[in-house]
N, CA, C and O atoms as CSV, one atom per row, in Angstrom:
chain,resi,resn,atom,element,x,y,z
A,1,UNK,N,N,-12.728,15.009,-2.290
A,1,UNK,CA,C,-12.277,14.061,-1.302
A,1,UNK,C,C,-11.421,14.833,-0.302
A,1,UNK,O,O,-10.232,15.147,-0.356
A,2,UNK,N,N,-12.283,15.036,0.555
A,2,UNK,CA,C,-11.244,15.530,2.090
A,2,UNK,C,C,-10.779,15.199,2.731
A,2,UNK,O,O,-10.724,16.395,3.014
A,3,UNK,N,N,-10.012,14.492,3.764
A,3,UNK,CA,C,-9.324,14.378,4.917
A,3,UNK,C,C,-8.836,15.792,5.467
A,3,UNK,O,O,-8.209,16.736,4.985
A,4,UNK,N,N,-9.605,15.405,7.103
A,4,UNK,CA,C,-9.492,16.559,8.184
A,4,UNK,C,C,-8.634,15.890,9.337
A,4,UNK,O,O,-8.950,14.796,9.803
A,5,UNK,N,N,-7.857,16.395,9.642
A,5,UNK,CA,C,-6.738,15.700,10.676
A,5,UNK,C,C,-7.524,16.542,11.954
A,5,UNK,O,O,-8.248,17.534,11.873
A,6,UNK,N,N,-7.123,15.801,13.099
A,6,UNK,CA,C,-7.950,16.502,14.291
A,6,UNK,C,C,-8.727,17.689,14.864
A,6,UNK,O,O,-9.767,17.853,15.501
A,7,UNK,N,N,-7.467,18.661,14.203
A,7,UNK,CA,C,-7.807,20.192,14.352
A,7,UNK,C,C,-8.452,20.735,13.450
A,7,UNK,O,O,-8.992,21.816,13.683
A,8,UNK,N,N,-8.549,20.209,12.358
A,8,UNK,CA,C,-9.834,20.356,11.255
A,8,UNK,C,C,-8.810,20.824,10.001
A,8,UNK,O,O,-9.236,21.092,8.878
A,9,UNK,N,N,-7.655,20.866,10.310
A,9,UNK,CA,C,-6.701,21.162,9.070
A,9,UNK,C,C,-6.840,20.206,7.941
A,9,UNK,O,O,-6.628,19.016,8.174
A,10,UNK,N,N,-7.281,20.715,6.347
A,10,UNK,CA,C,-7.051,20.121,5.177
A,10,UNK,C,C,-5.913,19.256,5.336
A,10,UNK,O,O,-5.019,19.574,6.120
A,11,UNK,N,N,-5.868,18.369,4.779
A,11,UNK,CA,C,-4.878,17.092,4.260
A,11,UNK,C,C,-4.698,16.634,3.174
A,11,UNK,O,O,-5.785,16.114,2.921
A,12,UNK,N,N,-4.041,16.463,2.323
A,12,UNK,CA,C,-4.240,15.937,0.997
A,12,UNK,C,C,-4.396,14.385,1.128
A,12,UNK,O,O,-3.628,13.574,1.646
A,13,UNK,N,N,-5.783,14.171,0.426
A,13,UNK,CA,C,-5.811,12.563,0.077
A,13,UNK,C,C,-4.368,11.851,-0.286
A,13,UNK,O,O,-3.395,12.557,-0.548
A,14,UNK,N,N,-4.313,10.893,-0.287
A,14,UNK,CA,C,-3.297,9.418,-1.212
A,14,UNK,C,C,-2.591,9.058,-0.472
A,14,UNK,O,O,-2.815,9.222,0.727
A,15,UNK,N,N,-1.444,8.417,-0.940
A,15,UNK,CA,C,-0.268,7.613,-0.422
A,15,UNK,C,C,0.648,7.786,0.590
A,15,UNK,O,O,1.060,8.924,0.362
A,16,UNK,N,N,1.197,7.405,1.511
A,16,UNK,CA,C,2.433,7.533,1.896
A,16,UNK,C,C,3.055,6.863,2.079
A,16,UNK,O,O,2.519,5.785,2.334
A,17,UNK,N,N,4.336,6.865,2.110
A,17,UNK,CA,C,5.174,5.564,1.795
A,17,UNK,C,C,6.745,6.061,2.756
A,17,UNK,O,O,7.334,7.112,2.506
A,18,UNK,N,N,7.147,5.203,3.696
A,18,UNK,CA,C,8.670,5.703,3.927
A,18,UNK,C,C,9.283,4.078,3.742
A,18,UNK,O,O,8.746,2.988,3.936
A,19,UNK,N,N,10.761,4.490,3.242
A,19,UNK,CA,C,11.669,2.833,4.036
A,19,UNK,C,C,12.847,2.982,4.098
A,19,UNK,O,O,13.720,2.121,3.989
A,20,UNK,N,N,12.998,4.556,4.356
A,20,UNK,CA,C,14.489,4.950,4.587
A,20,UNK,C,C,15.284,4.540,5.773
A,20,UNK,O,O,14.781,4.452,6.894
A,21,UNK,N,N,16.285,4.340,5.564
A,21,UNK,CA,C,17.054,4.288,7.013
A,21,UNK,C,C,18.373,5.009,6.830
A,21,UNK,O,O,19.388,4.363,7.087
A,22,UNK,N,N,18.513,6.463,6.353
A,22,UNK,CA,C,19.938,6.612,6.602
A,22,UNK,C,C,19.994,6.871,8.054
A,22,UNK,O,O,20.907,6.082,8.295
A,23,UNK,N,N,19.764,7.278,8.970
A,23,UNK,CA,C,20.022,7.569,10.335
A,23,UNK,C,C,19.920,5.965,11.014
A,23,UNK,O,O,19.781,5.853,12.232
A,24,UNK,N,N,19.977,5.110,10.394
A,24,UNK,CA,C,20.120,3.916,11.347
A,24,UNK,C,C,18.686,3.572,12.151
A,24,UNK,O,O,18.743,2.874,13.163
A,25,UNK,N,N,17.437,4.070,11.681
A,25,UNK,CA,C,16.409,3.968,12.790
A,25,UNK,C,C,15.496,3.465,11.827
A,25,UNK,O,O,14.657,4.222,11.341
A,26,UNK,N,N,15.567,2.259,11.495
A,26,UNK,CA,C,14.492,1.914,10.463
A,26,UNK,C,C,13.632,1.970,10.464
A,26,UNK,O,O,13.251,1.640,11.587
A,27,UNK,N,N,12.406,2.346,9.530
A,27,UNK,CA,C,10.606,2.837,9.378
A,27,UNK,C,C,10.621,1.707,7.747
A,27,UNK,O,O,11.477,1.355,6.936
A,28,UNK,N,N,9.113,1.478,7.953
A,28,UNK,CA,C,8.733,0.655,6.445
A,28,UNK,C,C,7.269,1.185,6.507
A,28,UNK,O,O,6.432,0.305,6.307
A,29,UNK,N,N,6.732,2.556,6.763
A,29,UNK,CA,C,5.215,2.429,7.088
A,29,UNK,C,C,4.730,2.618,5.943
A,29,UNK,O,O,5.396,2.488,4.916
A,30,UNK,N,N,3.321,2.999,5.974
A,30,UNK,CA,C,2.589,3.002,4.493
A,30,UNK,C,C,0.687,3.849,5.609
A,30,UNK,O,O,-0.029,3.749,6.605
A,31,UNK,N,N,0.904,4.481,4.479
A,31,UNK,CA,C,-0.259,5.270,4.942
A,31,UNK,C,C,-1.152,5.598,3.500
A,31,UNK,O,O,-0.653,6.030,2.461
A,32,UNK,N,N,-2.496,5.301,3.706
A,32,UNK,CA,C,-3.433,5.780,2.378
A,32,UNK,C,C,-5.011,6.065,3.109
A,32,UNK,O,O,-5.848,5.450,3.770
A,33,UNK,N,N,-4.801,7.365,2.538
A,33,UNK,CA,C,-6.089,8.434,2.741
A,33,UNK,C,C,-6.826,8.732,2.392
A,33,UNK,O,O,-6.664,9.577,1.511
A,34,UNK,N,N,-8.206,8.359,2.722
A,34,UNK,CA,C,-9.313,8.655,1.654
A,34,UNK,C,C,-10.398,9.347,2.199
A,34,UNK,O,O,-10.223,9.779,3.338
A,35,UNK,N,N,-11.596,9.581,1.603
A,35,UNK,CA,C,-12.461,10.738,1.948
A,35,UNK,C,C,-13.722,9.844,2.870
A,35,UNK,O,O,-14.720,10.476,3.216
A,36,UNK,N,N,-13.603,8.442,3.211
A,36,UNK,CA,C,-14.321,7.657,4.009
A,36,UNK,C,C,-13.092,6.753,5.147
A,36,UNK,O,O,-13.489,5.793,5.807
A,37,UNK,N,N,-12.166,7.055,5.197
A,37,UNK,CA,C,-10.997,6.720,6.115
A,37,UNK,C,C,-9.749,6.421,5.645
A,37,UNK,O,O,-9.575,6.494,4.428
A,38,UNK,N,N,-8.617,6.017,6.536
A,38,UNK,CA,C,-7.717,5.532,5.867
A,38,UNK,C,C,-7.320,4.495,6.666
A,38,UNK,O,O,-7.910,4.099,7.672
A,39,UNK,N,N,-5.980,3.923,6.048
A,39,UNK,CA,C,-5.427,2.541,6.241
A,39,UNK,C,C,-3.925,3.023,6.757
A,39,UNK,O,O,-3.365,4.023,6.308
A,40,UNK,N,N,-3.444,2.281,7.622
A,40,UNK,CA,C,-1.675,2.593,7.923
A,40,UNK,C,C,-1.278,1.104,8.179
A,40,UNK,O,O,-2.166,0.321,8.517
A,41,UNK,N,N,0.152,0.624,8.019
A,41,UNK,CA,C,0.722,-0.168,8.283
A,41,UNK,C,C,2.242,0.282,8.583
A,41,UNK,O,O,2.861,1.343,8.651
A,42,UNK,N,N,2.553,-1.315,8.747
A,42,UNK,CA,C,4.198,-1.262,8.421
A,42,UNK,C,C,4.106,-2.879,7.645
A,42,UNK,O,O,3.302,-3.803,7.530
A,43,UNK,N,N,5.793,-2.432,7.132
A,43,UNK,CA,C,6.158,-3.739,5.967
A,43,UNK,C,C,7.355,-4.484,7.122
A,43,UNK,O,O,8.440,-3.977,7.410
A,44,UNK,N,N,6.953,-5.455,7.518
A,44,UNK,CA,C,7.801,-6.325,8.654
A,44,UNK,C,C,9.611,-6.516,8.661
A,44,UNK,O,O,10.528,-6.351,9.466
A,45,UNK,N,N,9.426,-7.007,7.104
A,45,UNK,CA,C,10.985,-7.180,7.029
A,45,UNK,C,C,11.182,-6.627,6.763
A,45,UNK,O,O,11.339,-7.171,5.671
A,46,UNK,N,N,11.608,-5.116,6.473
A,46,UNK,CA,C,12.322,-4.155,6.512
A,46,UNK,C,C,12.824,-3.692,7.388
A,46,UNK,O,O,13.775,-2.910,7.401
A,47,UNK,N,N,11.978,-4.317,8.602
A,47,UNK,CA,C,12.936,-3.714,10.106
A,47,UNK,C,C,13.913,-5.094,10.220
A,47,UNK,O,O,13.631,-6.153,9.659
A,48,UNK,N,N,14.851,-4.924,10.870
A,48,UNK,CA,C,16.166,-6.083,10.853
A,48,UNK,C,C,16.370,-6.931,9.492
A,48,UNK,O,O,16.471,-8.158,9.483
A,49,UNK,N,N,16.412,-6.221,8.499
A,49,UNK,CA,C,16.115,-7.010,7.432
A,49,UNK,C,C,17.405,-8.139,7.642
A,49,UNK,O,O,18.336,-7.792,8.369
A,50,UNK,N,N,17.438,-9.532,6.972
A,50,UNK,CA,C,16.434,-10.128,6.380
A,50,UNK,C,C,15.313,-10.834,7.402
A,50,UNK,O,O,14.354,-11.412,6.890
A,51,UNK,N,N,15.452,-10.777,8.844
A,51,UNK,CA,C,14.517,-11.357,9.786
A,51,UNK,C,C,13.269,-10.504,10.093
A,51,UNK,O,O,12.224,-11.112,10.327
A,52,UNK,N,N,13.273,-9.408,10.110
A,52,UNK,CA,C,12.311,-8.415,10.377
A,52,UNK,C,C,11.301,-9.000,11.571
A,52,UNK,O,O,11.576,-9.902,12.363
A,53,UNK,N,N,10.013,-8.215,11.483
A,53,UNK,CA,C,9.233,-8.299,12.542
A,53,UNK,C,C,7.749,-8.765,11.800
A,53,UNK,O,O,7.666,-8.694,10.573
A,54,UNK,N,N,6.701,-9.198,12.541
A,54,UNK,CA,C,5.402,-9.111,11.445
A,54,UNK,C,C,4.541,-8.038,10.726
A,54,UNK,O,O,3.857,-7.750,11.708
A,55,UNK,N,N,4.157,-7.386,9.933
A,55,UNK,CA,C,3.289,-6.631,9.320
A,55,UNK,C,C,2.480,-6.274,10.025
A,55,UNK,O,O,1.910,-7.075,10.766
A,56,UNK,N,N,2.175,-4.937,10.012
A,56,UNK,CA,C,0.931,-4.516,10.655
A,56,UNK,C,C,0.052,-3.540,10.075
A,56,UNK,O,O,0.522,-2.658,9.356
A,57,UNK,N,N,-1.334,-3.620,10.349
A,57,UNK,CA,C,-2.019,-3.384,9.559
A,57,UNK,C,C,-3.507,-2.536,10.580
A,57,UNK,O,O,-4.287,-3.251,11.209
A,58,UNK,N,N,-3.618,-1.365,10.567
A,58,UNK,CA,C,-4.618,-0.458,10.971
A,58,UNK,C,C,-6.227,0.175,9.958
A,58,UNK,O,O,-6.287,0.630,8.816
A,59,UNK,N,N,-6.806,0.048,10.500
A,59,UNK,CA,C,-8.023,0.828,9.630
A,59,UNK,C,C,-8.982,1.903,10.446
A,59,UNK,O,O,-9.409,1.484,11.522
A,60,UNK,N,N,-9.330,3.109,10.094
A,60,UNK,CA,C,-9.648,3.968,10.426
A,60,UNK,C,C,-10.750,4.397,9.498
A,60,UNK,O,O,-10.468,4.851,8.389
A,61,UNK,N,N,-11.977,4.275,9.900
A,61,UNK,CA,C,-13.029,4.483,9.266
A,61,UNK,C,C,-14.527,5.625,9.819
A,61,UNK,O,O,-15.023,5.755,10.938
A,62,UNK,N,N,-14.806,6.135,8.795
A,62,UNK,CA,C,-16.165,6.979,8.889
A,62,UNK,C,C,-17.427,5.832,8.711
A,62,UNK,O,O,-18.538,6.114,9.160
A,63,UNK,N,N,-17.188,4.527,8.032
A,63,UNK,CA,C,-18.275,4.268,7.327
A,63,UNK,C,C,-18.702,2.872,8.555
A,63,UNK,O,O,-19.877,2.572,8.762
A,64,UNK,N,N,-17.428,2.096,9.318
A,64,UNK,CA,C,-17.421,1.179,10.017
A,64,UNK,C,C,-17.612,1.979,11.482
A,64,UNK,O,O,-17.581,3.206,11.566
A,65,UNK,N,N,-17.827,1.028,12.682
A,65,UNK,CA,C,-18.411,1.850,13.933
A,65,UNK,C,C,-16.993,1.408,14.674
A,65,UNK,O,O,-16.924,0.375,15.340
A,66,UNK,N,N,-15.637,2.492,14.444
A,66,UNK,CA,C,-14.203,2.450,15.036
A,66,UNK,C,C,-13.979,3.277,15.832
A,66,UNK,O,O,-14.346,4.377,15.417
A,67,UNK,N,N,-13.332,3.323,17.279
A,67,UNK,CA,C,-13.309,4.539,17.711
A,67,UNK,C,C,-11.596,4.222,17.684
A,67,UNK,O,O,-10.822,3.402,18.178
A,68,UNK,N,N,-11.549,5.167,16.968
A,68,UNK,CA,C,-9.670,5.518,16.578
A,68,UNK,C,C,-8.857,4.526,15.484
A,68,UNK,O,O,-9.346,4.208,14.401
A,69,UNK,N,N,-7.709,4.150,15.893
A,69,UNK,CA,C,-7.835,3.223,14.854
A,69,UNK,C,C,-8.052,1.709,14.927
A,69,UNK,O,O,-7.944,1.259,16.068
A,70,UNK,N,N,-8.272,1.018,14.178
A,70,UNK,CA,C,-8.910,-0.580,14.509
A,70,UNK,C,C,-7.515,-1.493,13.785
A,70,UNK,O,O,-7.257,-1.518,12.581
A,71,UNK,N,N,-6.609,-2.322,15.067
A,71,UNK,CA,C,-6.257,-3.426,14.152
A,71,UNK,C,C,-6.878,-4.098,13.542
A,71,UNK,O,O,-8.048,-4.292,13.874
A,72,UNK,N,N,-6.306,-4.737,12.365
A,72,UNK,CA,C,-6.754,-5.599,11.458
A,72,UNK,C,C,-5.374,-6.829,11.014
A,72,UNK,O,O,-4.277,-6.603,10.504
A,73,UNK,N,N,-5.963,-8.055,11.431
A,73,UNK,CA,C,-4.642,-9.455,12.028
A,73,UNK,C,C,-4.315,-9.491,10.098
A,73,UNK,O,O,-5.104,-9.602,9.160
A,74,UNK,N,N,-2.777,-9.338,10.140
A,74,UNK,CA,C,-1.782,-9.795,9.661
A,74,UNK,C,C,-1.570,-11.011,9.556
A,74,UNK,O,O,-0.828,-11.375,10.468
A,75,UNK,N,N,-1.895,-11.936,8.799
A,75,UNK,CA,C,-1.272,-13.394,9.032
A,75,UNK,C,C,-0.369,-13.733,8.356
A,75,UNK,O,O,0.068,-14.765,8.866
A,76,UNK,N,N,0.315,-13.427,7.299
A,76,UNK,CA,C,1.662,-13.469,6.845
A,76,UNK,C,C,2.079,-12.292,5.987
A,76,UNK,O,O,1.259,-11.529,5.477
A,77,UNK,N,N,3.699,-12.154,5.820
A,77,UNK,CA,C,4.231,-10.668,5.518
A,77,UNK,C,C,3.585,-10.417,3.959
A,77,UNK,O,O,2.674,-11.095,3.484
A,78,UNK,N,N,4.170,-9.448,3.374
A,78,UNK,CA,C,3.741,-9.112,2.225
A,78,UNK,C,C,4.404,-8.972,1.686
A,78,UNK,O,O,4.141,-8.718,0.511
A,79,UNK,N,N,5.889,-9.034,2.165
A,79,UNK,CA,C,7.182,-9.254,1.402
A,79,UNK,C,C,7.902,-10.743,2.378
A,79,UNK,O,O,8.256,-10.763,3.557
A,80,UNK,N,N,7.918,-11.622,1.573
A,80,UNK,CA,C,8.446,-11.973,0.587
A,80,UNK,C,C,6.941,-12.671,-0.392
A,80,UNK,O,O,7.051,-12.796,-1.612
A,81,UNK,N,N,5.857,-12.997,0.201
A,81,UNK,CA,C,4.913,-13.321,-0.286
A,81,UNK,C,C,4.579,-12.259,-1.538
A,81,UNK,O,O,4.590,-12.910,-2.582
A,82,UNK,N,N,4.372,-11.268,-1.716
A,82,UNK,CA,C,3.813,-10.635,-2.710
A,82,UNK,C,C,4.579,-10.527,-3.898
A,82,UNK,O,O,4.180,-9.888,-4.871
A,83,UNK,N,N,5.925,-11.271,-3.848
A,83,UNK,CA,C,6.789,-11.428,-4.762
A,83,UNK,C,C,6.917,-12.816,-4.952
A,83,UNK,O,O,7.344,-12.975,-6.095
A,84,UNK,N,N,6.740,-14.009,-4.333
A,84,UNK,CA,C,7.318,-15.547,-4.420
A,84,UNK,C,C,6.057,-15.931,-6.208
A,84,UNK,O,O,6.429,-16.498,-7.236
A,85,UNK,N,N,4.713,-15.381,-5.919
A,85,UNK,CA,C,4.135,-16.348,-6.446
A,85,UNK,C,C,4.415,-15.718,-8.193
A,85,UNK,O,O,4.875,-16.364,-9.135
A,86,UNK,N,N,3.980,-14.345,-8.182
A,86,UNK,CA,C,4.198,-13.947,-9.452
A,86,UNK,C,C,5.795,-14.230,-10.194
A,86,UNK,O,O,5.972,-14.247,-11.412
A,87,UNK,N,N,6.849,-14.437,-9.181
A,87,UNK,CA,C,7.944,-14.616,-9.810
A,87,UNK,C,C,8.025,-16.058,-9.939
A,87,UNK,O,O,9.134,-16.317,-10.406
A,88,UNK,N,N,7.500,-16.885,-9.780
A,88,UNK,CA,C,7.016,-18.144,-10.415
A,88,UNK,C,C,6.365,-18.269,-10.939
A,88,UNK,O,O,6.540,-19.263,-11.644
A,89,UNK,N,N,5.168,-17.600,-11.160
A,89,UNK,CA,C,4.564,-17.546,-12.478
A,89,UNK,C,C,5.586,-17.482,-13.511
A,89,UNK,O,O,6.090,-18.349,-14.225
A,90,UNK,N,N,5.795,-15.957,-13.378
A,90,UNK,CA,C,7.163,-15.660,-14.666
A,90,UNK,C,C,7.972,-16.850,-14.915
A,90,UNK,O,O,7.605,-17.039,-16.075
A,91,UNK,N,N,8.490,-17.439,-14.772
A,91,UNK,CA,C,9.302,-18.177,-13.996
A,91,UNK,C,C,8.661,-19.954,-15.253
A,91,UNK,O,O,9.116,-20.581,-16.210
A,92,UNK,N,N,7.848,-19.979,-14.666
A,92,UNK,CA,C,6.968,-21.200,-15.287
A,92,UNK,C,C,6.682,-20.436,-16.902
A,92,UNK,O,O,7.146,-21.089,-17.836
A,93,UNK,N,N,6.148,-19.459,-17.180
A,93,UNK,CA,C,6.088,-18.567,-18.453
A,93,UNK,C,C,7.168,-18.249,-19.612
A,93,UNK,O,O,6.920,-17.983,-20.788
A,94,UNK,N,N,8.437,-18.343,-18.979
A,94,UNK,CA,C,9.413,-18.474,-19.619
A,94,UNK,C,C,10.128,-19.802,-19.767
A,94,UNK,O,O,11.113,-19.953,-20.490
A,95,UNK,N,N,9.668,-20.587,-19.166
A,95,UNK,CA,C,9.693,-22.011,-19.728
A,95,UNK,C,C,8.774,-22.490,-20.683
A,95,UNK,O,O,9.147,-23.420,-21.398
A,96,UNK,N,N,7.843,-22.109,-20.801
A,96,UNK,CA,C,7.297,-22.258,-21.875
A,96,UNK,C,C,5.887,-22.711,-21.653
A,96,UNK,O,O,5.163,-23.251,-22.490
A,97,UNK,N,N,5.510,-22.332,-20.046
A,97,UNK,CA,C,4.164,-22.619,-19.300
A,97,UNK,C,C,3.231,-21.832,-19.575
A,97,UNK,O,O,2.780,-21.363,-18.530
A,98,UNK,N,N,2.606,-21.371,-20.662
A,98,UNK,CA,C,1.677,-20.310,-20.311
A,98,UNK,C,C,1.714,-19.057,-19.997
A,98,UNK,O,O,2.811,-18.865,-19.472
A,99,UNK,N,N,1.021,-17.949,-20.035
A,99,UNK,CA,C,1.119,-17.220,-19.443
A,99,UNK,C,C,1.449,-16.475,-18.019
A,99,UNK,O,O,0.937,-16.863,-16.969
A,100,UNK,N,N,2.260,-15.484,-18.082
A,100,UNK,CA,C,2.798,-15.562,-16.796
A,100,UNK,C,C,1.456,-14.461,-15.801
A,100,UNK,O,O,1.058,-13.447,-16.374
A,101,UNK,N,N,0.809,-14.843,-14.167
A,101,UNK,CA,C,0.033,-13.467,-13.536
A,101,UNK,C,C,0.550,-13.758,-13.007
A,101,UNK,O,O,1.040,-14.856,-12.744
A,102,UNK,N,N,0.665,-11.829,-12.312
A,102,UNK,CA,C,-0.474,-11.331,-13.399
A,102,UNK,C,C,0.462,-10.831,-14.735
A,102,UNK,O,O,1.680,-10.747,-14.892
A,103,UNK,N,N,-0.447,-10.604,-15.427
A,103,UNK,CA,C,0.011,-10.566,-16.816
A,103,UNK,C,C,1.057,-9.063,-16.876
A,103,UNK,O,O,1.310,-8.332,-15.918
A,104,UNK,N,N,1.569,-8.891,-18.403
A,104,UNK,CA,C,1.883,-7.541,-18.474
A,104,UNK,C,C,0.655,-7.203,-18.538
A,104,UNK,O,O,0.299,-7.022,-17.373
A,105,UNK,N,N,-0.610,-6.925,-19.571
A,105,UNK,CA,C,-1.785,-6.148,-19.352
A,105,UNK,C,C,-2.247,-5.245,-17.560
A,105,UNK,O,O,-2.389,-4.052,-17.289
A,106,UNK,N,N,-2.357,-6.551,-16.664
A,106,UNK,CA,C,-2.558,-6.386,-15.535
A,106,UNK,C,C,-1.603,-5.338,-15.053
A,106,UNK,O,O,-2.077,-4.298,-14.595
A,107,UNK,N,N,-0.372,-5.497,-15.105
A,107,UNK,CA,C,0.770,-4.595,-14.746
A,107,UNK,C,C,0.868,-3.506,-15.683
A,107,UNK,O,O,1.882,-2.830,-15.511
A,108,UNK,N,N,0.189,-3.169,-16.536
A,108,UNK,CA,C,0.010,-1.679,-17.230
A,108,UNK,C,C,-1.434,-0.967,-16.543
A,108,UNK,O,O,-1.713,0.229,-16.626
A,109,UNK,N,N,-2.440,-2.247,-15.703
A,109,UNK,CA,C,-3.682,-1.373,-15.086
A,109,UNK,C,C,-2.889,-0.497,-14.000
A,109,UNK,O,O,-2.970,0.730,-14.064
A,110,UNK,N,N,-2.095,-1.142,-12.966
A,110,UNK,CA,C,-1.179,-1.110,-11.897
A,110,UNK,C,C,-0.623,0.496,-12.203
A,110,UNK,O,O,-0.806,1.565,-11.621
A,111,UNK,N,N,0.092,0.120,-13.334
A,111,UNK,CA,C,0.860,1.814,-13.450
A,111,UNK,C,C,-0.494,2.681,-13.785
A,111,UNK,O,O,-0.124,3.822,-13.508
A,112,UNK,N,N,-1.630,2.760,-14.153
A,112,UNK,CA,C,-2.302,3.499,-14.792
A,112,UNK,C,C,-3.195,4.113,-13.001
A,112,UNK,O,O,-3.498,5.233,-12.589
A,113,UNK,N,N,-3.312,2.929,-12.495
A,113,UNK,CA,C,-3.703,3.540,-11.128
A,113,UNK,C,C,-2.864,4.156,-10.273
A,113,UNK,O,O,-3.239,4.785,-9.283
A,114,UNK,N,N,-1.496,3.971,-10.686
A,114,UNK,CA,C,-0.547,5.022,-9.868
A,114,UNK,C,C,-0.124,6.339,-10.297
A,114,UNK,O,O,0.385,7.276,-9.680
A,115,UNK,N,N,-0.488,6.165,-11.614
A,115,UNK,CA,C,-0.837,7.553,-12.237
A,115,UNK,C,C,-1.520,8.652,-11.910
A,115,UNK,O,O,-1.249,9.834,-11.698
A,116,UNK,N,N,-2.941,7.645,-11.926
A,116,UNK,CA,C,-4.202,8.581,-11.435
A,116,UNK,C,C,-4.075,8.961,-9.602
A,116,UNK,O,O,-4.580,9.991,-9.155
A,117,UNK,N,N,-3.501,8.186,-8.909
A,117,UNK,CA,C,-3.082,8.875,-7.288
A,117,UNK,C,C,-2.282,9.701,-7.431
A,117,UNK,O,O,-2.432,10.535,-6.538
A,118,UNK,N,N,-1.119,10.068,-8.372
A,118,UNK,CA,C,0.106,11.165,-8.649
A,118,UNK,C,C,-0.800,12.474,-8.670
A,118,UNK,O,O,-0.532,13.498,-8.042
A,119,UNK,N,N,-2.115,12.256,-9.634
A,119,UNK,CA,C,-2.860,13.157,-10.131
A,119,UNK,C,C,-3.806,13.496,-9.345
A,119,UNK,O,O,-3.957,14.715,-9.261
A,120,UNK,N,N,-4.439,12.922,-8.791
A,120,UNK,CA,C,-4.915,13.001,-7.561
A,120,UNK,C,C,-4.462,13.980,-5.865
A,120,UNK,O,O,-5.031,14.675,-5.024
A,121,UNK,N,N,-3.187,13.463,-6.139
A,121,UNK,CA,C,-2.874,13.929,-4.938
A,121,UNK,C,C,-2.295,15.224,-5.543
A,121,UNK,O,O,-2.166,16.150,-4.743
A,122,UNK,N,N,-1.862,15.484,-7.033
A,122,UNK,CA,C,-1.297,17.016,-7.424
A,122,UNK,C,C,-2.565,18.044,-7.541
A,122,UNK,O,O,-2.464,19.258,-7.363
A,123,UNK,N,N,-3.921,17.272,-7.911
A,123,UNK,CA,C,-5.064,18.344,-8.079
A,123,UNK,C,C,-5.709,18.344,-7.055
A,123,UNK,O,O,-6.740,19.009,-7.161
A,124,UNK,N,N,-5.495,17.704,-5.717
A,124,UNK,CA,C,-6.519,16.984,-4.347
A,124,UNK,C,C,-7.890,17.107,-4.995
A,124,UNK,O,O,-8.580,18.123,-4.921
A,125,UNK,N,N,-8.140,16.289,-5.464
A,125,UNK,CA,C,-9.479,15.995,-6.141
A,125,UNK,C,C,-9.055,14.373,-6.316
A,125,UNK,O,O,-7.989,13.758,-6.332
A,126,UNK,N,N,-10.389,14.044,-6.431
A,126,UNK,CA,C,-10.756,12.530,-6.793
A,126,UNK,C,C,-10.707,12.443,-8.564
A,126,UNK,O,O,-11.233,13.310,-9.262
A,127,UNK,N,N,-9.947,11.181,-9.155
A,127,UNK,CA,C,-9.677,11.161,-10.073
A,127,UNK,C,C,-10.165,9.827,-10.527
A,127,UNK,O,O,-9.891,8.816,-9.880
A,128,UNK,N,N,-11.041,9.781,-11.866
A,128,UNK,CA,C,-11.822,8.980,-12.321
A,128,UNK,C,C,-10.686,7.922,-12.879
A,128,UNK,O,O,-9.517,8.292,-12.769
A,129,UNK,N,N,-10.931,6.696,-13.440
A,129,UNK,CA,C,-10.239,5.689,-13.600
A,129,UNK,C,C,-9.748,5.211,-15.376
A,129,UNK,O,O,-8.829,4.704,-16.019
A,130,UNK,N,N,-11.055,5.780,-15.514
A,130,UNK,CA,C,-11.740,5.444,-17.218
A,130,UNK,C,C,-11.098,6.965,-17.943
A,130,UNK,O,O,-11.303,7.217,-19.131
């Protein structure tokens, strides 16, 4: 799995992630690289937190007909949403509702795929799942 940045320089496949702000200049982006394109965003509320701005979301593809990168519409953030529903699940689960999703099982696939990108991006090779 290659990624070639303009000048034809190697890149290592996987993740990137910033949401630092010690210098006062806040970033929340997210970048993931693969050997048929990649994806970039930003995470909204992290800029002015707690009001922030909306999510944004780019795709960059070999396999789709894009010239550069292609928005792709955002319709609501991903924080606080990607946390409201599962923590009500939990939430309902410890009352005595059922099971809480996603499950722990589900959340041990989660770490096992962030494993295999660690490994991935330490051997730049593509890393099987199984």
């Amino acid at each position: 799995m290659d990624v070639r940045r303009g000048g034809g320089q190697l890149d290592r496949p996987g993740p990137r992630a910033t949401h630092e702000n010690r210098a006062g200049d806040p970033e929340a982006l997210f970048r993931v690289d693969g050997s048929e394109g990649s994806i970039r965003g930003t995470l909204g509320l992290l800029y002015d937190y707690p009001h922030g701005r909306p999510d944004t979301l780019e795709v960059n593809s070999r396999a789709l007909p894009t010239d550069g990168w292609l928005p792709y519409p955002v319709t609501r953030r991903w924080i606080p949403g990607a946390f409201a529903g599962p923590m009500a699940s939990l939430l309902r689960a410890v009352a005595g509702d059922g099971e809480p999703y996603p499950s722990a099982r589900d959340n041990l696939g989660t770490i096992r795929l962030v494993e295999r990108l660690y490994a991935s991006m330490d051997s730049g090779r593509s890393m099987p799942m199984g």
